[in-house]
N, C-alpha and C positions, 0 to 999 in steps of 0.2 A: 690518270690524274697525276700532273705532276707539282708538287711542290718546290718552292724555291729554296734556298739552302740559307736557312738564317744566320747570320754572321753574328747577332748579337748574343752575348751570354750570360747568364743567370749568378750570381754567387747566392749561395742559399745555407744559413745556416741556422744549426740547432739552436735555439734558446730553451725553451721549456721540455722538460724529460717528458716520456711517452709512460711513465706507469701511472697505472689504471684510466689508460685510454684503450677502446676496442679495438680487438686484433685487426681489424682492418685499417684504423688507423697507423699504427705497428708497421704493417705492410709496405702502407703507402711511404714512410720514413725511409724503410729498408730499400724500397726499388729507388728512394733518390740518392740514395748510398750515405745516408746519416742514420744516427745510432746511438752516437754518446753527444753529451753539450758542447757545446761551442767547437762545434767540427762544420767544416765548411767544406761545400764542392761547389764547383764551377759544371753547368749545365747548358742546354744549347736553347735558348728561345723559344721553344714551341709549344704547340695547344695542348701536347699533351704531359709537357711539365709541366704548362702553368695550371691544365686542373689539377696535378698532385699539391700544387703548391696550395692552391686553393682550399683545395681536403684538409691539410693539415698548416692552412696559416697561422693559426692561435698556436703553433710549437716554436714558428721559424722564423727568422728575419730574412730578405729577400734584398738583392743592391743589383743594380743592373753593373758589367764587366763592362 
């Protein structure tokens, strides 16, 4: 199977803090490389950021690049 190489990219940032939210949520912050507020990473388009993003939308703001 091959996949296309998505050129479009994600800005995703912190808004809302992760204490006392479940470790797994925690998790899913940490694999998209946030952690403190209003830090922001650039990410690559695909299904499987946008279900992280998903998991934890009520933390994050999201802007297409």
């Amino acid at each position: 199977m091959v996949r296309e190489r998505s050129e479009k990219q994600l800005a995703v940032t912190q808004i809302r803090s992760m204490i006392g939210h479940p470790v797994r949520t925690r998790q899913v912050l940490r694999g998209l490389g946030l952690g403190k507020l209003h830090r922001t990473v650039v990410c690559p388009d695909t299904p499987e950021i946008r279900g992280m993003i998903a998991r934890v939308s009520h933390l994050v703001e999201v802007k297409e690049v």
